[in-house]
N, C-alpha and C positions, 0 to 999 in steps of 0.2 A: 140926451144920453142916459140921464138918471133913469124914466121911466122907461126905456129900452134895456137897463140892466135889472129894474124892478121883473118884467114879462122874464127874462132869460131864469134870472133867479127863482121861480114859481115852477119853474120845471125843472130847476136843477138842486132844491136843497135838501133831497133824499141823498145826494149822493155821499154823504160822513154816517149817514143813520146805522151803518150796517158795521159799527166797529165796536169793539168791547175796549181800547185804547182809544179810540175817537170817538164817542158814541154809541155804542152798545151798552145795555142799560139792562141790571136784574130786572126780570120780572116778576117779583115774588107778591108782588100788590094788582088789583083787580083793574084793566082799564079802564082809565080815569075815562070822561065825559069829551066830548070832542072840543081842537081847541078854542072854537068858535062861542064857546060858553065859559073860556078860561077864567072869567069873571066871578064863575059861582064856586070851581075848584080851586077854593082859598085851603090853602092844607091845615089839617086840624090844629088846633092848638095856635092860630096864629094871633098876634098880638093887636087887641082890640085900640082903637082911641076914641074918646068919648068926645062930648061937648068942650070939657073942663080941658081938656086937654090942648095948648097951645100949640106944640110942638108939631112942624112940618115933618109929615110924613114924606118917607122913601118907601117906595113900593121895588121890589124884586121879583122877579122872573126866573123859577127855573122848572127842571123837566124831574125833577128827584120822585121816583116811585116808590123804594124800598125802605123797609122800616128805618133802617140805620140812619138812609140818607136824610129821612122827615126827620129824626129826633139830631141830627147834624144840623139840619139848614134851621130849626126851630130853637136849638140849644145858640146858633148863632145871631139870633135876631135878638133873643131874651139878652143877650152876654150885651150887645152893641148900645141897647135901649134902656139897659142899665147904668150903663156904661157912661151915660151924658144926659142932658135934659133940652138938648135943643130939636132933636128930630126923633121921632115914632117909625122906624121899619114893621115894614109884611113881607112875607112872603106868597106869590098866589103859583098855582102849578098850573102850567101846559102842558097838554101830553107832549115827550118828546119827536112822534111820528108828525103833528103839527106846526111842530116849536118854531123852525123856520119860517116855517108858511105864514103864520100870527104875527112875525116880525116883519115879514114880508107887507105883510097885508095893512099893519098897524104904522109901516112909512108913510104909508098913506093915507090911511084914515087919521094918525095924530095919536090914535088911544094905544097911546106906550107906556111903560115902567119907568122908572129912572133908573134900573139895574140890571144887568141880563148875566145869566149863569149859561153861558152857549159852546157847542161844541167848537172846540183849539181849529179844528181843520177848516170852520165856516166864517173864522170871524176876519177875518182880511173882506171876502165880498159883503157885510158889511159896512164893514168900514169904507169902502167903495164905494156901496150906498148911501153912505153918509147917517146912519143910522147911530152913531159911536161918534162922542166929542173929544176931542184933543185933552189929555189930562195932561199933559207932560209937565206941568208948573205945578204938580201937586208935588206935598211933601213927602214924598217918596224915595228910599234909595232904592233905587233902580238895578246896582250893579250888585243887589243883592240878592238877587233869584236865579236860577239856573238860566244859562243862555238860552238852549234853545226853546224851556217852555218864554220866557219874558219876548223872545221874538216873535212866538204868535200871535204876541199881541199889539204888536208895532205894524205901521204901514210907511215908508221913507221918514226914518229914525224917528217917527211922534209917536207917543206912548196912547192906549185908547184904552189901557184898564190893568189889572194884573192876571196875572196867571190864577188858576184857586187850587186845580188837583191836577198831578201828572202822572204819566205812567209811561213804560216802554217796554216791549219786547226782552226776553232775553233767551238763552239754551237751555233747556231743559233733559237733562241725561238719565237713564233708569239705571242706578247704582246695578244689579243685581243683573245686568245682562253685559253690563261692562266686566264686571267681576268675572261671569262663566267663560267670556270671552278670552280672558288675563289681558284688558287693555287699561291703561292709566285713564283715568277721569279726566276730561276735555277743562280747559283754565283760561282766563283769562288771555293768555298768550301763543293759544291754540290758533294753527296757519289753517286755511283753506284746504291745503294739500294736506295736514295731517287729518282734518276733521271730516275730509272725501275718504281719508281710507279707514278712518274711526267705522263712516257710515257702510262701508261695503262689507268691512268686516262682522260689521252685526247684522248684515241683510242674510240672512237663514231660520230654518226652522219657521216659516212664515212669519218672521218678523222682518220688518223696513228700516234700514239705518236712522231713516230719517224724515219729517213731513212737517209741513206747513200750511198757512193758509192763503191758498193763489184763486179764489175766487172772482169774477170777473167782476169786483166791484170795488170799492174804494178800500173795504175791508182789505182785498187781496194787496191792492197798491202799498195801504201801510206797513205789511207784512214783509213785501216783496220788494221795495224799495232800498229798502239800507243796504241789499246786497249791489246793487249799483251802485252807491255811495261809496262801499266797501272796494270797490274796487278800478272810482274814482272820478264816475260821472255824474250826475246830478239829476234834478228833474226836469233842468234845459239842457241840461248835456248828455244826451245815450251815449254817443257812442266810445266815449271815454273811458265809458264802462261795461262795455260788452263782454269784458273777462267776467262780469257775474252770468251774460247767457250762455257764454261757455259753459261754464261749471251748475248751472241748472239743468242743461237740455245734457251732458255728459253723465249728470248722477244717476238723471231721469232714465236714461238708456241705461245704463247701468244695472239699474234695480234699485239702487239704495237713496234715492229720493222718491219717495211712494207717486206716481203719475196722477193717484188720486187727488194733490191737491187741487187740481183747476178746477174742482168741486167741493173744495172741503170749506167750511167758515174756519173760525177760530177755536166753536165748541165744538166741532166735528172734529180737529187734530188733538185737542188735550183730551177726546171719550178714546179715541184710538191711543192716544200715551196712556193715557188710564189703562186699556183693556190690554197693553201689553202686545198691540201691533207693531208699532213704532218705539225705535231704541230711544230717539231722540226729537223736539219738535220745539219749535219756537212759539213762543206766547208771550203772554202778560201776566203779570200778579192776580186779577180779578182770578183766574182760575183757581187760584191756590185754597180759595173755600172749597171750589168743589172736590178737589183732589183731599181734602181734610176730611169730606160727608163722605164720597162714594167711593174714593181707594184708600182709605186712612192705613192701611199696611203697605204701600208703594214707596218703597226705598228709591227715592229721588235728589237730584241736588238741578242747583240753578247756577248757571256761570253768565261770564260773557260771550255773547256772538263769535266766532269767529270773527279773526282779522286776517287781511287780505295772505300779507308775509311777516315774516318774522323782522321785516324792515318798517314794519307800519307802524306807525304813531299811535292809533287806535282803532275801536272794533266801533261800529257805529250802529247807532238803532233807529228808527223813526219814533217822534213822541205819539202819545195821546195824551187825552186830558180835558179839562174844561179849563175854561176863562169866564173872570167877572168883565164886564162893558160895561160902561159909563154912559147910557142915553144921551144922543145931541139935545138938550133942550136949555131953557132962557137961564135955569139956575139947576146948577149940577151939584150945590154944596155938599148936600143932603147925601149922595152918592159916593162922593170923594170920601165924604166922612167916612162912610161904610167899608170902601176900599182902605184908609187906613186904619182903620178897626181890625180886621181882617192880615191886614200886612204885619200884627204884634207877634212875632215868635210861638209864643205861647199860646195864641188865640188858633192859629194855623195847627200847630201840632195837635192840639185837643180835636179839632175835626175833621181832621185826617186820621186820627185813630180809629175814630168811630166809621166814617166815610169808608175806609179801606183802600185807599189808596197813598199816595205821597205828599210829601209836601213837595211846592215849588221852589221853596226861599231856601237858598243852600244851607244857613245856620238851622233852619228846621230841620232839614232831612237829615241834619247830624244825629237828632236825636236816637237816642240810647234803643228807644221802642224798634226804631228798623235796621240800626247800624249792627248789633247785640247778636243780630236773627240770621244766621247764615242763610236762609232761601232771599226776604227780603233787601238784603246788605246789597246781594247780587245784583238786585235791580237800580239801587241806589247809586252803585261805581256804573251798571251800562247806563245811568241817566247824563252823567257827567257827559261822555262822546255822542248823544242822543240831538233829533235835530228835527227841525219840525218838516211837515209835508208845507210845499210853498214858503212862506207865506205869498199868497196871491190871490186876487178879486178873481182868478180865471182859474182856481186849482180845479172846480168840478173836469174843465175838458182838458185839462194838465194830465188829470188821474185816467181821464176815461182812456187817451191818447197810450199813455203809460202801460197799464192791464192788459191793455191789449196785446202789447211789445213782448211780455211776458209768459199771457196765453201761448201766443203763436211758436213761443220756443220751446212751452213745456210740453207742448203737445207733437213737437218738431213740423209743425206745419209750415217752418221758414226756419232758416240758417242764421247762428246769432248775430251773421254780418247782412242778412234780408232783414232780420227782423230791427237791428239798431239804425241802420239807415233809413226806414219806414217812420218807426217811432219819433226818432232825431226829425224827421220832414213833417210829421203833424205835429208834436210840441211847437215846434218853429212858427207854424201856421196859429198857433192860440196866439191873439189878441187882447 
C-alpha cells in the first residue's frame, strides 16, 4: 500500500503549488538549482559546525526564496542555536516546484532532514506516507494555536508537528466606487443577498461588482471552497451546499460576478482590483505588498467574507499556510527541540514580521503589529472561522473532483443541482 501511495504521490504533488495561501511563493530570487542537488543549495549564511563542535545537528527543509524569508528562516536557526548547547540546526533549500518530489523520493532512498517547512494542504499524504512521526507527547500546548491551522497538521487526533505561518482569504472593497455609488462599506455582518446587490450595483461603467479566483486547480478550490462551507456543505458534502452554486452561476449571469474567473489565478483578480475593473475580490494579505508598490493611492479596506444570513454564526474562509513536520526517524529530539523553540510567543511573532504573514498561536496573532492595522486586523478576525482544505491523504482528487463542480456552474455548462450531484458522486468515489 505504502509504495502504491509513494507512485500516486509523484504524479499528484504539484497540485497545492499553485496557491499564494497554500503555496504560491514570491519570486523575487533567481531559480535555485534543481531539487536533485538540494544538497549544494544550503542557503547563505547558514550555520557551520566544526570538528570541535559536539552538538547533534538538526537539519531543516524548506522552499523560502525571497530575501525576507532567507533572513527569517536564518535569524531563526542563529536565535535556536543560541539559544542551547545541545544541537547545531541548518537550514538547506529545495526549490519549492521540487519540494514534494524530494520528499517523495527521499522516503525512499532514507536521505531525509529531521524537519520540513511543507505546504498546510500536502501534509496529511505525508503523514499517510508515513514520512512525519507522532509528536503528540511533546511539551506542547496544543490548544494554543488557532484551530483550523493546528488541524492541518493532525491526522486521527495525533499531532505530526506545528503549524509555522497562516494566512486566509478575505473581501477586499474599493472605498471610492462604494462612495460614487452612495453604498455603505460591506462588514463583517454582510448577508449573501446584501453583498449580491452590493455587487450588481457596482457592475457599470465597465466595472464588475465582483471577482475571484476559479481557476481549474487547487488555487481555484482554495478560493472557491468556503463559499460551500458558507452555505453548509463540506468537501465530503456538496450537496448541502449548493446554495453557493446558486449564488455563483446567478451573479455570473447577472454580470456582477466577472465570468472571467475560471481563468483568473489570484494575481490576475488583485491586477484587475488594482486597475479598477472589479469593485470587489477576494484574496490574501501576500497581495497587500503589491497593492502598496503598484497602486499605493487605491483607497481600499479589507473585511470579512460574506456570511451566508444574518442567522449565521460566521463567515468562513479556507486556510493557507506552511507547517513545520517532525521526520519519522530513530531520534527526533533534536527536532521537537526546534518545534518548541519556535512555539515561544516572541520567537513566532518576530518571524512573522519579517516573513509577512501571520502567526498561528492565537496569543501571537494578538500582537499589536497586526491587531493595531485596520487591513491586517481584517484577516486576523476571518482567521478565527477559517478552516483547512481536508485534512486528508486523498485531498489532491478531493480538490480535482471539487473545481470541477465549480467550473461546470460558473461556466453554466450544468445546473447547480447537475452539477452538486456529479460532484457529491466523485468525492464519494475518493478512496
Amino acid at each position: 500500500m505504502r509504495k502504491k501511495l509513494v507512485a500516486v504521490l509523484l504524479t499528484a504533488v504539484l497540485a497545492c503549488t499553485a496557491l499564494s495561501g497554500c503555496g504560491q511563493k514570491n519570486t523575487d530570487a533567481t531559480t535555485a538549482n534543481s531539487g536533485t542537488e538540494q544538497s549544494k543549495d544550503v542557503t547563505e549564511g547558514k550555520t557551520e559546525s566544526n570538528d570541535a563542535d559536539l552538538r547533534t545537528k538538526v537539519v531543516i527543509w524548506d522552499y523560502f526564496e525571497t530575501d525576507a524569508q532567507k533572513e527569517m528562516m536564518q535569524t531563526l536557526v542563529d536565535g535556536f542555536n543560541s539559544s542551547q548547547e545541545q544541537y547545531v540546526a541548518s537550514h538547506v533549500y529545495v526549490p519549492f516546484s521540487d519540494y514534494e518530489k524530494q520528499l517523495t523520493l527521499g522516503i525512499a532512498s532514507g536521505e531525509l532532514p529531521d524537519l520540513v517547512i511543507m505546504d498546510g494542504c500536502g501534509m496529511a499524504s505525508f503523514i499517510q506516507l508515513g514520512l512525519l512521526a507522532d509528536v503528540s507527547d511533546a511539551d506542547i500546548a496544543w490548544d494554543e494555536y488557532i484551530q483550523g491551522p493546528m488541524e492541518s497538521t493532525m491526522l486521527d487526533g495525533k499531532h505530526y508537528g506545528i503549524p509555522f505561518a497562516t494566512n486566509c482569504t478575505a473581501l477586499f472593497y474599493n472605498k471610492d466606487l462604494f462612495d460614487a455609488a452612495g453604498l455603505e462599506y460591506p462588514n463583517e455582518n454582510t448577508t449573501w443577498a446584501q453583498f449580491r446587490e452590493m455587487a450588481k450595483t457596482l457592475t457599470k461603467d465597465g466595472v464588475t461588482g465582483f471577482g475571484n479566483a476559479a481557476v481549474n486547480t487547487d488555487e481555484g478550490t482554495f478560493q472557491c471552497l468556503q463559499w460551500l462551507y458558507t452555505a453548509g456543505g463540506s468537501y465530503t458534502n456538496i450537496k448541502d451546499g449548493v446554495e453557493a452554486y446558486d449564488l455563483m452561476q446567478g451573479m455570473i449571469e447577472e454580470g456582477s460576478w466577472t465570468k472571467e474567473v475560471v481563468n483568473w489565478t489570484q494575481s490576475d483578480v488583485n491586477n484587475n482590483f488594482m486597475a479598477g475593473n472589479i469593485a470587489m475580490q477576494q484574496n490574501g494579505p501576500w497581495q497587500i505588498p503589491g497593492i502598496q508598490k503598484n497602486a499605493p493611492e487605491l483607497n481600499y479596506g479589507v473585511t470579512s467574507l460574506p456570511r451566508f444570513d444574518e442567522n449565521a454564526e460566521q463567515a468562513t474562509s479556507i486556510l493557507g499556510g506552511e507547517n513545520m513536520g517532525v521526520v519519522n526517524q530513530e531520534d527526533t529530539s533534536g527536532a521537537v527541540a526546534f518545534l518548541k523553540y519556535y512555539d515561544q510567543t516572541d520567537v513566532m511573532v518576530a518571524a512573522m514580521k519579517t516573513y509577512g504573514s501571520f502567526p498561528p498561536k492565537t496569543e501571537a496573532a494578538k500582537d499589536a503589529y497586526w491587531t493595531d492595522d485596520a487591513i491586517q486586523g481584517a484577516f486576523i478576525k476571518q482567521l478565527d472561522t477559517s478552516i483547512p482544505r481536508g485534512p486528508s491523504p486523498s485531498w489532491p482528487s478531493y480538490s480535482a473532483a471539487i473545481q470541477t463542480g465549480f467550473q461546470q456552474v460558473m461556466t453554466s455548462a450544468k445546473t447547480p443541482e447537475q452539477a452538486a450531484t456529479e460532484v457529491q458522486a466523485a468525492v464519494d468515489a475518493v478512496k
